[in-house]
C-alpha positions as CSV (number, residue, x, y, z in Angstrom):
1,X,148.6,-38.1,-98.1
2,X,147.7,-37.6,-94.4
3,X,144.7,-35.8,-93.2
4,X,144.6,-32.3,-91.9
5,X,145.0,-32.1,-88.2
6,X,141.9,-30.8,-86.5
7,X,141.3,-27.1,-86.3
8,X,140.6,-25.0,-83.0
9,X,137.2,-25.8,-81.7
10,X,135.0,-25.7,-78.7
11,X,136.4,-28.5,-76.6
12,X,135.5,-29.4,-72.5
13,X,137.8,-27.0,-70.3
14,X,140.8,-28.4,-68.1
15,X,139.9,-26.3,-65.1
16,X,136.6,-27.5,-63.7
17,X,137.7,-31.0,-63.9
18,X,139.9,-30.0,-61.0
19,X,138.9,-26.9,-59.8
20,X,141.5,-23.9,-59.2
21,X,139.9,-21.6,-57.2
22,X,136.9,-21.5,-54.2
23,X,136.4,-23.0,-51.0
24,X,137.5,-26.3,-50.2
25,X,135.0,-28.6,-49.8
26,X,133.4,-29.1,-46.3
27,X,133.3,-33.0,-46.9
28,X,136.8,-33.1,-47.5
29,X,139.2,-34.5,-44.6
30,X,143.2,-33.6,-44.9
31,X,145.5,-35.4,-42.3
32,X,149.4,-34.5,-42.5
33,X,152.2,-36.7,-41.0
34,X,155.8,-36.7,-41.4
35,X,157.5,-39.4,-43.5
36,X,161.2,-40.8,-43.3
37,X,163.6,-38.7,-45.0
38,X,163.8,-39.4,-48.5
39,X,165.5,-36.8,-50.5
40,X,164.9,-34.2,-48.3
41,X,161.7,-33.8,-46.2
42,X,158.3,-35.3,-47.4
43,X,154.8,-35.0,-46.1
44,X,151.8,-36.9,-47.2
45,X,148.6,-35.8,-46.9
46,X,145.4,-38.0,-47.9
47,X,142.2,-36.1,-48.7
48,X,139.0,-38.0,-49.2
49,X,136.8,-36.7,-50.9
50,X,132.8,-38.0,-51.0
51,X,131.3,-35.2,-53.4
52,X,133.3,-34.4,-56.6
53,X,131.8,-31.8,-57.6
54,X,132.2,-29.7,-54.8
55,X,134.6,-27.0,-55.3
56,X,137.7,-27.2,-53.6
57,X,141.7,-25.3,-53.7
58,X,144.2,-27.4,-54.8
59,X,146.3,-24.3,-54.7
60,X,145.3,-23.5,-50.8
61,X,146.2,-27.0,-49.9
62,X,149.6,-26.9,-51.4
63,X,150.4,-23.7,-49.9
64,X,149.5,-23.8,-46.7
65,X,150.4,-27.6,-45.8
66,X,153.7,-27.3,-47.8
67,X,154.8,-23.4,-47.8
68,X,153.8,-22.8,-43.9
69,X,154.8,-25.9,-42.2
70,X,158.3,-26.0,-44.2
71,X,158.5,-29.2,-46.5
72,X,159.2,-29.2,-49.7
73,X,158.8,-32.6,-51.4
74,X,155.6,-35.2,-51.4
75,X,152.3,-34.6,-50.9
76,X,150.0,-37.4,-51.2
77,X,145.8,-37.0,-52.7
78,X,143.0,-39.6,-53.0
79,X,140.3,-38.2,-54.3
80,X,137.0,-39.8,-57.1
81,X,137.7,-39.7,-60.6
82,X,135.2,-39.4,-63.4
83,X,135.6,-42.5,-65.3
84,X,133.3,-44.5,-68.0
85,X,130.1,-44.8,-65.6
86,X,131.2,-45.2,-62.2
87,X,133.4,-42.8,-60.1
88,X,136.8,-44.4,-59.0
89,X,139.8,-43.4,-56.7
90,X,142.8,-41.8,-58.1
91,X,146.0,-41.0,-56.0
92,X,148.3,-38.7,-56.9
93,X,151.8,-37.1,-55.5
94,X,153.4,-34.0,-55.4
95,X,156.2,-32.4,-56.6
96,X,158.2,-29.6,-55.9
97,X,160.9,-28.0,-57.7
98,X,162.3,-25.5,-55.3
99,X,164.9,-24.7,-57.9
100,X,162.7,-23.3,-60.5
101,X,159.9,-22.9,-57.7
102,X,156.8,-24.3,-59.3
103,X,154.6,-27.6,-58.0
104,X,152.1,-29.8,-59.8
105,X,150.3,-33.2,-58.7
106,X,151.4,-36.1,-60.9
107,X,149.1,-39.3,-60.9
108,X,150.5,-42.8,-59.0
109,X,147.5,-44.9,-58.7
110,X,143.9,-46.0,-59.4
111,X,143.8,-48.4,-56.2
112,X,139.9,-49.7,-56.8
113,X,141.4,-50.6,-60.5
114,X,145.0,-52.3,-58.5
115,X,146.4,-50.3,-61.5
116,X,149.6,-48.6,-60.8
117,X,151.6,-45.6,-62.4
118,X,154.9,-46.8,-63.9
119,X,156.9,-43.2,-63.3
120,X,160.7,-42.6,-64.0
121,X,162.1,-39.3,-63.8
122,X,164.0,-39.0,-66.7
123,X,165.1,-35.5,-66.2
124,X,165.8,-34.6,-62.6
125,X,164.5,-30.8,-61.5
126,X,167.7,-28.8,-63.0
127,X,168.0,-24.7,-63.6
128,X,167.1,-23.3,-66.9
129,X,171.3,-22.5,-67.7
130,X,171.9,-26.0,-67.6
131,X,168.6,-27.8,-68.9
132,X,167.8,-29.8,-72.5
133,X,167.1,-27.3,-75.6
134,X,164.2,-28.2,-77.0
135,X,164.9,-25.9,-80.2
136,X,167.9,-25.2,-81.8
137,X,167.9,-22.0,-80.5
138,X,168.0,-23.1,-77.2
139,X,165.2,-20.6,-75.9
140,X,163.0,-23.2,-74.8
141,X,164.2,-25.8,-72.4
142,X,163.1,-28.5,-70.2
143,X,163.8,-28.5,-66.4
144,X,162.4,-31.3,-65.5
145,X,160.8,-34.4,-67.0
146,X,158.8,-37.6,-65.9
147,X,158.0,-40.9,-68.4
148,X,155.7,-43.4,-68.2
149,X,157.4,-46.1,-70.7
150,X,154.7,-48.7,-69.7
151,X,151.6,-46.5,-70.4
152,X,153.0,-44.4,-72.9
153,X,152.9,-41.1,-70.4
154,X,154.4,-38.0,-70.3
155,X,154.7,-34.8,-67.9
156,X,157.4,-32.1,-69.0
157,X,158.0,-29.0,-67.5
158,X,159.5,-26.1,-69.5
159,X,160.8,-22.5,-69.2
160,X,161.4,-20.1,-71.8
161,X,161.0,-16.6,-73.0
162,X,157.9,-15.4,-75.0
163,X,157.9,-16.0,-78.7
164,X,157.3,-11.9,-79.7
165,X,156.1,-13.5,-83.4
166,X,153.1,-14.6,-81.2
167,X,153.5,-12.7,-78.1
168,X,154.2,-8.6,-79.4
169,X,153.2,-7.1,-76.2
170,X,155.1,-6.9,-72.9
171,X,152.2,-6.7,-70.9
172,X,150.2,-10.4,-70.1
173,X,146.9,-9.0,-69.4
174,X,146.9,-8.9,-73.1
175,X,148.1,-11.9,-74.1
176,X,145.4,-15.1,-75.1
177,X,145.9,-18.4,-74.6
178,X,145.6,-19.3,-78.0
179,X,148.8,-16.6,-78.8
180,X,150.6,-18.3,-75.4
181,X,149.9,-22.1,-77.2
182,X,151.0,-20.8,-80.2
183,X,154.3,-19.2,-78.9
184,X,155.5,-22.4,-77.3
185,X,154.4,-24.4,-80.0
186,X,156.4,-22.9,-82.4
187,X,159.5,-22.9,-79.9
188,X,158.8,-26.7,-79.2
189,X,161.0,-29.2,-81.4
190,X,163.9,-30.9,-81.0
191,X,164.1,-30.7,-84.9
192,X,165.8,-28.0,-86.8
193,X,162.9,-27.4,-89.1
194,X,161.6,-23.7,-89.1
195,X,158.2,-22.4,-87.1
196,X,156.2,-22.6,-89.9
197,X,157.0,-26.3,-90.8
198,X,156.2,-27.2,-86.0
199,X,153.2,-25.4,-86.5
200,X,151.8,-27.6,-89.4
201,X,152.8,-31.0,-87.2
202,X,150.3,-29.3,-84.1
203,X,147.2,-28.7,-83.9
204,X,145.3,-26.3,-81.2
205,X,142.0,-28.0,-80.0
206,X,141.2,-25.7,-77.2
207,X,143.0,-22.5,-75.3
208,X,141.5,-20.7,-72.6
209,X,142.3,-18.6,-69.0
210,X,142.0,-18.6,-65.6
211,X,143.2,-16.4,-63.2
212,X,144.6,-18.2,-59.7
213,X,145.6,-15.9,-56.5
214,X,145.6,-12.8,-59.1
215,X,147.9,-14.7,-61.5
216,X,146.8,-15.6,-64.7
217,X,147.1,-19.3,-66.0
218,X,146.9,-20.2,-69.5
219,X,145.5,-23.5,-70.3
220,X,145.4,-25.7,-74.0
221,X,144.7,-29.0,-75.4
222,X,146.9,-30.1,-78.6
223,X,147.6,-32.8,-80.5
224,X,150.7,-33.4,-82.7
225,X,151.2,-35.4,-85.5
226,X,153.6,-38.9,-84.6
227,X,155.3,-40.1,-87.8
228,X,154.0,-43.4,-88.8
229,X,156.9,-46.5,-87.7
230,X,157.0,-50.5,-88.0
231,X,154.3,-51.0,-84.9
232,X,152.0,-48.2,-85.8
233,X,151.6,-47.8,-90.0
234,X,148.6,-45.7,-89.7
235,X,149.1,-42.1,-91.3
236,X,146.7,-40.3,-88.8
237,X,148.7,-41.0,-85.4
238,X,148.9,-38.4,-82.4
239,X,150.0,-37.8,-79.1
240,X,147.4,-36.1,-77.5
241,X,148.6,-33.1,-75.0
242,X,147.2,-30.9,-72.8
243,X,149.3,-27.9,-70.7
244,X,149.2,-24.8,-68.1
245,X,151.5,-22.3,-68.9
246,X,152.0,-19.3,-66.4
247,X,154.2,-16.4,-66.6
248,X,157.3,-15.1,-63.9
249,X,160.0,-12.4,-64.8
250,X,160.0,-12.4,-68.6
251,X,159.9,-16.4,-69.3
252,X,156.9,-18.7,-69.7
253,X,156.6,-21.6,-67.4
254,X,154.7,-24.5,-69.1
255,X,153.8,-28.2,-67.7
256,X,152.5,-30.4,-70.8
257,X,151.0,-33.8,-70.2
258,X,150.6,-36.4,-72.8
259,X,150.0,-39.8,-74.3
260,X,148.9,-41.1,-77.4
261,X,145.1,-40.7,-78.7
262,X,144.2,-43.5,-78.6
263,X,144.8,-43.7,-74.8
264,X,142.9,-40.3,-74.3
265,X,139.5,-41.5,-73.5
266,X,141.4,-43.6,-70.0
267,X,144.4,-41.3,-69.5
268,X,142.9,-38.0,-70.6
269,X,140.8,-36.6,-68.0
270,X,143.3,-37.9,-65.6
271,X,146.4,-35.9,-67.3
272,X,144.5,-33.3,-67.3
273,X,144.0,-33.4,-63.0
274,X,147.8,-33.0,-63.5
275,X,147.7,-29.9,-65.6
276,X,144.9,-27.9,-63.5
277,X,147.1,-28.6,-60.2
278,X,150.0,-26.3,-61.5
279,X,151.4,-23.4,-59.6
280,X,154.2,-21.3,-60.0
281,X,155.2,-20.9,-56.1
282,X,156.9,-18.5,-54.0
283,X,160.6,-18.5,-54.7
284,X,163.1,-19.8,-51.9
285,X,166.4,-19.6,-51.5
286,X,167.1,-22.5,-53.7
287,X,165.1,-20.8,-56.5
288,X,167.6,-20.1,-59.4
289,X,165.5,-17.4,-62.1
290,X,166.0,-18.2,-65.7
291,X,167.9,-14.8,-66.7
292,X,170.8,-15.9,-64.3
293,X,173.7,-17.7,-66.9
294,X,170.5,-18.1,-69.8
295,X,173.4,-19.7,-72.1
296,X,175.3,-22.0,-69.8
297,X,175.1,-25.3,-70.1
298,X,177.5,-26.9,-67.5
């Protein structure tokens, strides 16, 4: 019989790994240029930075040099990484999904390693009506999906309505971030099994909040039990997640990052750079809301 999964404890927080809110740091250096045309208009923007600790805005620098000067689709980060003893470099992109309106930093290389990201987006950005059900119910649904076959990576990003079993209040400010885990937990399978049955195969390590330009975030760190196949035999194997979730006009927005555990100790703190860089943007004209044809899927 397999083990228990591990119970909620005190775990390190996602946020200060990559800070969400303060000044940005004054050793930082951020030069913008335009790029061809690649699917639209990209910018790139490469920020050095010599003191990691040093707070700095993710949120402000996504704003201002995306939002304000008009592009919509790359932006481009080298900044130190906390790895086993030294620091090294990691660079990451941007994407932005001006249909659902949201934007998160996604990891592409650790150049002083010559290690390289092996991405492919296996679910373009597409509106809720039309998106992948990830219940049989079809409240919860992807929008957007990027895999790492290589590596054994994954970043998801999902929209869907709160679970009230979890979530009985209209109003957020009351809402924990162990009830907002817990609400897309049980909404999260691709299996038709019931709640009760997802909830046993996940396990809540750590929930906690954070409030960004007024706005607040939800973050958690999960594991869920992998069933045992001809490579891997042993009972006890995971995939390791961790996940922002933020709230806009009745659904929950949540980006998950994962790999397995044994790959946490290497790809964890850096999944979690992805997580803490999350932002639900201002909507543009491309922005399609969630309510608008929820059942459609053509």
């Amino acid at each position: 019989m397999a083990s228990a999964l591990p119970s909620i404890s005190s775990r390190h927080s996602l946020a200060p790994n990559l800070p969400i809110s303060g000044n940005i740091a004054q050793s930082m250096s951020v030069s913008i240029r335009k790029r061809p045309k690649i699917r639209g208009k990209m910018i790139r923007a490469i920020a050095s930075l010599s003191d990691s600790s040093g707070p700095f805005s993710l949120n402000r620098i996504l704003r201002r040099d995306l939002m304000l000067m008009g592009f919509s689709s790359s932006l481009s980060l080298i900044f130190p990484t906390s790895g086993s003893g030294a620091e090294e470099e990691l660079k990451m992109d941007l994407l932005v999904d001006d249909i659902n309106a949201y934007s998160y930093l996604y990891p592409t290389e650790l150049p002083s390693n010559k290690f390289v990201f092996k991405w492919v987006e296996s679910r373009k950005p597409e509106r809720y009506s039309s998106a992948a059900p990830l219940s049989p119910d079809a409240r919860l649904r992807i929008v957007s999906e990027r895999v790492d076959f290589i590596d054994n990576l994954i970043i998801s990003v999902s929209i869907g309505p709160p679970n009230s079993l979890f979530l009985k209040s209209k109003d957020k400010s009351t809402w924990s971030a162990k009830d907002i885990a817990d609400s897309v937990l049980a909404d999260k399978s691709a299996l038709r099994v019931t709640s009760s049955q997802r909830m046993d195969e996940s396990s809540v390590l750590d929930a906690h909040a954070a409030t960004v330009d007024g706005e607040p975030y939800w973050y958690y760190e999960y594991l869920v039990r992998k069933s045992p196949t001809k490579t891997a035999q042993e009972p006890n194997l995971y995939r390791h997640f961790v996940a922002s979730t933020a709230e806009r006009d009745g659904y929950l927005y949540s980006l998950s990052a994962s790999t397995l555990s044994k790959q946490w100790e290497k790809m964890g703190p850096i999944l979690e750079k992805t997580v803490a860089s999350f932002r639900l943007l201002s909507p543009t004209e491309n922005y399609v809301p969630p309510y608008k044809d929820p059942w459609r899927f053509w």
